[in-house]
Every structure is written in structure tokens, then in C-alpha cells.
N, C-alpha and C positions, 0 to 999 in steps of 0.2 A: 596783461596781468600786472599789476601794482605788487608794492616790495612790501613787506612784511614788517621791514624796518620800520620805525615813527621817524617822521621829517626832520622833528631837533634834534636829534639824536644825533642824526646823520650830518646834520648844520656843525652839530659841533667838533666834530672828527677831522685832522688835517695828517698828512704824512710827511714824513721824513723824505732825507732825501736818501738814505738806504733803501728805505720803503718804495722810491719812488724806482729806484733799479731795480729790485726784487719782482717789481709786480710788473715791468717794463711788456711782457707780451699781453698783458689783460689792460694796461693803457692803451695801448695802441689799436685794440677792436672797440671801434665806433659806439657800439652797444654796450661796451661796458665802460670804459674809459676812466678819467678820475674819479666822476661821479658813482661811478659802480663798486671801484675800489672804497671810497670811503664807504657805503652802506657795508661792503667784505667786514671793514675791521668794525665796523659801528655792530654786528652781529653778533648774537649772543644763541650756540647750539648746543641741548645736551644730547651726548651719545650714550645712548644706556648698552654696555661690554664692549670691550676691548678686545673679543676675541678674530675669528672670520671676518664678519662684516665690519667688525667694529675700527679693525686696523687700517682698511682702504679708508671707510669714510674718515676718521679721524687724519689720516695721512693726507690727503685730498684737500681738506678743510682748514687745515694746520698749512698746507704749502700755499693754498688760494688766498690766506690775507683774514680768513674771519676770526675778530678778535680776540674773542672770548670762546675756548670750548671746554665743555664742561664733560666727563669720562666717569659713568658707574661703574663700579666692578669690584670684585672681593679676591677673585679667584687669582691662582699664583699658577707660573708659566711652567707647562709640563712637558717633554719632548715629546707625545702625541698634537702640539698645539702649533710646532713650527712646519709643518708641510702645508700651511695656510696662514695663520697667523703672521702676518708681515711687520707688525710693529716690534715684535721678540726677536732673539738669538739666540742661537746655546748657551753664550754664557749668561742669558737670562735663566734658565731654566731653577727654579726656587725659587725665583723672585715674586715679589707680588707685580700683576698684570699692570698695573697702575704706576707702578713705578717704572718699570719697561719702557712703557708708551709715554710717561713723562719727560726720559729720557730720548727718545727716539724725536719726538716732535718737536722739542725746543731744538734741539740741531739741527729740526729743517727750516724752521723759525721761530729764531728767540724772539720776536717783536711782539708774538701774543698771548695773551695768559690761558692758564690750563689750571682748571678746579678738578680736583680729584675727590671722588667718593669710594672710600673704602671700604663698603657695602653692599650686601643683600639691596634692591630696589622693591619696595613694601608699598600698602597700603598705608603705614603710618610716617614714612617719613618721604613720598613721591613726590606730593603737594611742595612741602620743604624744600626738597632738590631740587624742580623744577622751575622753580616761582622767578628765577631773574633771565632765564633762558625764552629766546624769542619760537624754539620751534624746538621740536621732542623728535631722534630719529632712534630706533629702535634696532638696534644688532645682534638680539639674545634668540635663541633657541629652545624656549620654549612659552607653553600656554599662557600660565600664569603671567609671565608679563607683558606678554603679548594685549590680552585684556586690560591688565592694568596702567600701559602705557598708552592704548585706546583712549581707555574712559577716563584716565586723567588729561588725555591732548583735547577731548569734546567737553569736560568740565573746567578747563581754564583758557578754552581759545586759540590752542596754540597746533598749527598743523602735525600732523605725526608721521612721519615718512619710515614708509615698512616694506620690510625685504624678509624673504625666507630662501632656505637652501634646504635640497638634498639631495645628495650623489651626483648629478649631471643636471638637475633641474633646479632652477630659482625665479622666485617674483618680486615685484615692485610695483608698489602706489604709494599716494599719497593720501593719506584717511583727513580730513577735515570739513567737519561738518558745516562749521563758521564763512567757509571759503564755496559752499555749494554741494561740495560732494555728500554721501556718506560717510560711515568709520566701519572698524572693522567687526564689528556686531552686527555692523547689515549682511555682510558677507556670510559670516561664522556667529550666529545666536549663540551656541554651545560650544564646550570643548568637546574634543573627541574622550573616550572612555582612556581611563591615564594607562600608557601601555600600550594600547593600540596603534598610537603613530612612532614611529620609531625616531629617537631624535639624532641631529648627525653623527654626535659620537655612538650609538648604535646602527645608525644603518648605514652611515659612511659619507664623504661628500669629496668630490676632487678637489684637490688643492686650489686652481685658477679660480672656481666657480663663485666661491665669496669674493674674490678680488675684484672680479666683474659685476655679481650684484652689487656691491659695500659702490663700488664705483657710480653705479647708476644712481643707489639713495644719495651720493655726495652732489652728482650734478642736479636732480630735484631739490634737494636744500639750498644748492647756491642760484638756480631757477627762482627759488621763492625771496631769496631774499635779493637777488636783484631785480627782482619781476618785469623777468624776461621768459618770452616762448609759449608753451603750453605746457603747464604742470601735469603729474598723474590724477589731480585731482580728480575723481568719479572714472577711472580707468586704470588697471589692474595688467600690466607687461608680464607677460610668460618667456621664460628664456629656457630653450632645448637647446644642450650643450651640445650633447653628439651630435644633433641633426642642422645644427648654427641656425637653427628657428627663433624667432621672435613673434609674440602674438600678443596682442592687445586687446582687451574684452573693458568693454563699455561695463560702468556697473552705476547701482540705481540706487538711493537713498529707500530704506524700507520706513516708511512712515510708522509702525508698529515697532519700531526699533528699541530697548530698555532705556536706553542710554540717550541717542540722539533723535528721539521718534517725536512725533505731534504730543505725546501722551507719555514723558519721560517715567520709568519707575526707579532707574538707581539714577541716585541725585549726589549721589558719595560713595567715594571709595569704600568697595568691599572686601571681606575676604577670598583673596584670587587663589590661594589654596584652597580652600574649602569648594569654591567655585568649581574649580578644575579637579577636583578629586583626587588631593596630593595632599598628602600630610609630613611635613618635615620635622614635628616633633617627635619623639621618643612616643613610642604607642605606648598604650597604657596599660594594664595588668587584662582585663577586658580584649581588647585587641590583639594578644600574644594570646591568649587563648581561642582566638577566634581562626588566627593565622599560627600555627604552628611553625616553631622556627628552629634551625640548631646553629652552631657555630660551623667555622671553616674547621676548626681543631677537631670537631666532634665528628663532623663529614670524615677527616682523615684517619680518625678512628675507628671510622663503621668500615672505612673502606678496607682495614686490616684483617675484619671479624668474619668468619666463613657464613655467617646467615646470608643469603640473599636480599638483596632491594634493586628498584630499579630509580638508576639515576637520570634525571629528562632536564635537558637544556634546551629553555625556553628563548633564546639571544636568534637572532640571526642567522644565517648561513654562510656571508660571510664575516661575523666574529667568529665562527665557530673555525672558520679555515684560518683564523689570526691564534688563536691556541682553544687547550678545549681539554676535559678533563677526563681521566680511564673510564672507559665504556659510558660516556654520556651518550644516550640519545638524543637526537635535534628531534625538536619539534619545538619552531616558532609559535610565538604565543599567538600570533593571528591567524593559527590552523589549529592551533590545540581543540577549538569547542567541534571542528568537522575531525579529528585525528584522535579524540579519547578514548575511541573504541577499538584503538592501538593498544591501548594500558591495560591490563589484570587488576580489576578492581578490590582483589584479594589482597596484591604484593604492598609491601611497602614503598611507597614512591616517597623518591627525594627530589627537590625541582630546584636548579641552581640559573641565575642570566650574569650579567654583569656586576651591579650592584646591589639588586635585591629589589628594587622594585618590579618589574618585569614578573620574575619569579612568586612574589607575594601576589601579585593578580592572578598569577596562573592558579595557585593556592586555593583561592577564592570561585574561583568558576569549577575546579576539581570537584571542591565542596558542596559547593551548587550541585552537582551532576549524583552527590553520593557520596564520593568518593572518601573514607573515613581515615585510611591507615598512610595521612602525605604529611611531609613539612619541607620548608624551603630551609636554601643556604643565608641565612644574613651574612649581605656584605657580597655577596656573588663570589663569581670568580678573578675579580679582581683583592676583595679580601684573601681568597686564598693566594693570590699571587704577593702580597704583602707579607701574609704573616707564614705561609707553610712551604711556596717555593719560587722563588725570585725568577727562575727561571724559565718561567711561566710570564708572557708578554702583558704588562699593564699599558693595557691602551684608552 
């Protein structure tokens, strides 16, 4: 396997003699030796979030000598973040994420630079962020940029090393089309319906398990850029926490692919919300009447008035054993469409999850079914735990 690195590049790089102690056990295997080390610092990688994965790989990358890493992220460190999140502390907590990990990684070496994005990762500014970075590794948790850090690593050449987590299970490959393999549209054509998969902060994941994937996408990154071994390229690792399995599935360039196929159709970045069926602006007057919504204030208002409604928590089984609100009924949203005939199509239903998207899909398939007299909680039950009772776990 050859390095990803360009030759001059690498010509031009010499170390210190700090440097040269720092890196003293990666000098000394044959395979990697000085010459490996310079391509380390001669490397330029962006990590898109700081969270799970984001923290091993960044930590890894940061202690291995690669020069330049480049860190997406907007989000600020919440004590639901540290039973995983290894770049944080508690006395991070309020911080932004980006600062944290700015902090954490120049104390394990200040020799390399660190570009910070303190942003959302878009369609309009990917291109931008990306463009001086030699490989794309991906640490976020959900669709949208999962796609979009896809089909921006197959539109600019540049490998994209991906990893997913949830509760005891995680994977790892390497998507680069340029390199032989597929990406990850040959795998995954579509997203799932928004909702339907649960992401780790609803359906949970153990602490270790990003440590160990975040670990593996670090060793395929410095795999590629010292092009040594066999990469994941066109091969897809299954890792079973409880059962200490490991599996490896061969995977195949789909020629009819949008993106990487014989007969490319998206030649540019698109819209990956719209794509994925996620809308993060403010609905529109249209929309609020399509989705009937009330407040958490209003919820706690009905719930003083002797009418009858029934309240259905559409979250998980285990959030619902993390807190859960007077006389909610569970019923997860990925049983609701076999479990409606649970409901009285008469009563007034109130449908509350987390944050409120969960809930507004359930809303939507209600509707679908008939169902006239429902609205959801904007803001879930974590709104309620903001604004009506702290004692109530924000997780």
C-alpha cells in the first residue's frame, strides 16, 4: 500500500530533537522508522466531532506525530458526554467541545497544529473545511453527515475513514473510491426514515465502545498515511462487544452508485437534510399545522385539569427507565405502527420522546392511521426537565 502523503512534502519535513525522543518507539520499528515519522508530521487529517469517536481518534493522532489536525464541532461538553468522551473533564462541562480538546491535545503534544471549526459541517462550507486536509475521518452520529462526508471524500479524492457505534456494537472501514474500493452509498443508497434508528444518545452505547472503534479509525488513518499493511478499503469490521467478536465482510463497489458509480448523478454537494428527512429550521406556519404541537408549560397545565387524555412516550425503554413522566405510556416509535390499536381513537392523545423529533414522527403516522384528536410535546422531555422540573434527569 503506498502513503497518501505527496513525496515533497514529505522531503521537506525534518524533526527536532524533542521530536526525535517523543517519537523514540515508532523510530525504532523498522517499518516505520524516520521515514514514517516525517510522512506522521508531513499529514494533514480532518476529524469531523469531538465527541465518542472523536476523542480516541484525535488523541491517538495528536500523540502519533501527525502534524496538522484539523477538529469540526459546535457542540459544548455536557455531563451526559464524560462516561465516553475522553478528551473532556468536568471542569469542562459548559465549555465548548473544541476548546476542551484544544486543550487536552496540545498537552499531549504541543509540536502540532490544531485548526478548530466551530461549526455545524454543511453542504456549503465542507468543500471549504476540507480542502487542505489529506484524508476525511468521520466521528458524528448521525445520517446527514454521514452522507455528506461520503460524497465530499469521493468528490475531492480524499479517503474517508468511518466508524459507528451503538450500545455494545460498532464498525469500521475505509470508503474510498479513488483507492479501489466503494463509499458509503454503495452500502447505504438511502437513509433510514428519520426516527427509525435510534442514535446513541437515545438508544445508549457503553462507555469503552467508541474508545475502541475511535481507536481502530486512528490506526486505518495512520495505515493510510504511512502505507503500511492492509487498509479497510472495500472491507467493512463488525465488532461484538459482549461476545469479543470481530467480523469482517468483504464489500463491492455498486457500479449504479449516485455518487461513485459508472454513471455518477450527484456531481455536488447536496442538501443532506432534506436528503435524510430532517429539517432543523423552524417549521413553518404550514408544518405546525400539519404537526400539532403544545408547549412543556401547556403539557403541565393539562396535566392539572380533571379531563382525561392519554399521554404515550414514544423514546426507548431504556430512557424511559432513566426518567419518564406521570402516567406516560411507552410505546417506542418502532412498534407504534404494530401497537396503535393499543390507543382509543376517540381520546385525546398527547405524544412526548426526548426532544421532539421522535415524537413529531409519531404524530405523522398517527395521522396517517386517522387519528384526529393528537399533538406532540415540542422540546420533549428534556424541555420539560429545563424549564418545569430540574429534577427530572437531562440526559
Amino acid at each position: 500500500m503506498k502513503s497518501i502523503i505527496a513525496q515533497e512534502r514529505i522531503e521537506a519535513i525534518s524533526l527536532s530533537s524533542p521530536e526525535l525522543s517523543r517519537y523514540a518507539r515508532h523510530l525504532t520499528i523498522p517499518d516505520v522508522g524516520l521515514e514514517g515519522q516525517r510522512k506522521l508530521k508531513a499529514a494533514r487529517v480532518l476529524c469531523i466531532g469531538a465527541g465518542g469517536l472523536g476523542s480516541p481518534i484525535a488523541l491517538y493522532l495528536a500523540a502519533a506525530g501527525v502534524g496538522r489536525i484539523g477538529i469540526v464541532d459546535f457542540d459544548t461538553v455536557d455531563f451526559s458526554n464524560l462516561q465516553r468522551q475522553i478528551l473532556h473533564g468536568t471542569s469542562d462541562v459548559g465549555r465548548m467541545k473544541l476548546d476542551s480538546a484544544a486543550d487536552t491535545l496540545r498537552e499531549i503534544n504541543p509540536e502540532i497544529e490544531i485548526d478548530l471549526y466551530p461549526v455545524a459541517f454543511t453542504s456549503e462550507n465542507a468543500r471549504e473545511i476540507a480542502e487542505p486536509y489529506d484524508l476525511i475521518i468521520d466521528g458524528t452520529d448521525n445520517f446527514q453527515t454521514r452522507y455528506l462526508s461520503n460524497d465530499l471524500a469521493v468528490l475531492t479524492g480524499k479517503p474517508n475513514v468511518y466508524g459507528s457505534i451503538f450500545r455494545f456494537e460498532g464498525q469500521v472501514s475505509v470508503f474510498a473510491p479513488h483507492l479501489g474500493g466503494p463509499c458509503y452509498r454503495c452500502l447505504f443508497p438511502e437513509p433510514p426514515e428519520p426516527g427509525m434508528v435510534p442514535s446513541c444518545a437515545e438508544g445508549g452505547v457503553i462507555g469503552v465502545l467508541p474508545g475502541i472503534v475511535g481507536s481502530l479509525q486512528a490506526n486505518e488513518a495512520i495505515k493510510l498515511i504511512l502505507g503500511l499493511g492492509e487498509s479497510l478499503v472495500g472491507r467493512l469490521v463488525h465488532f461484538d462487544a459482549l461476545r469479543f467478536r470481530f467480523r469482517d465482510f468483504q464489500l463491492k463497489r455498486d457500479p449504479n452508485c449516485p455518487v461513485c458509480g459508472e454513471t455518477p448523478t450527484i456531481t455536488e454537494l447536496i442538501d443532506y437534510d432534506e436528503f435524510c428527512g430532517v429539517t432543523r429550521a423552524e417549521p413553518d406556519s404550514q408544518t405546525k399545522k400539519m404537526i400539532p404541537e403544545i408547549t412543556v408549560h401547556d403539557l403541565k397545565e393539562r396535566l392539572t385539569q380533571p379531563d382525561p387524555f392519554t399521554l404515550v412516550d414514544v423514546r426507548e425503554p431504556e430512557e424511559y427507565n432513566v426518567c419518564r413522566l406521570p402516567d406516560a405510556i411507552l410505546i417506542p416509535l418502532g412498534q407504534l405502527a404494530e401497537r396503535m390499536h393499543e390507543l382509543d381513537r376517540d381520546a385525546e392523545i398527547v405524544v412526548h420522546c426526548k426532544a421532539g423529533g421522535r415524537s413529531a414522527k409519531a404524530i405523522e403516522l398517527l395521522m396517517e392511521q386517522g387519528f384526529e384528536n393528537v399533538c406532540h410535546v415540542a422540546g420533549g422531555i428534556n424541555a420539560w426537565s429545563r424549564e418545569i422540573d430540574p429534577e427530572v434527569p437531562l440526559y
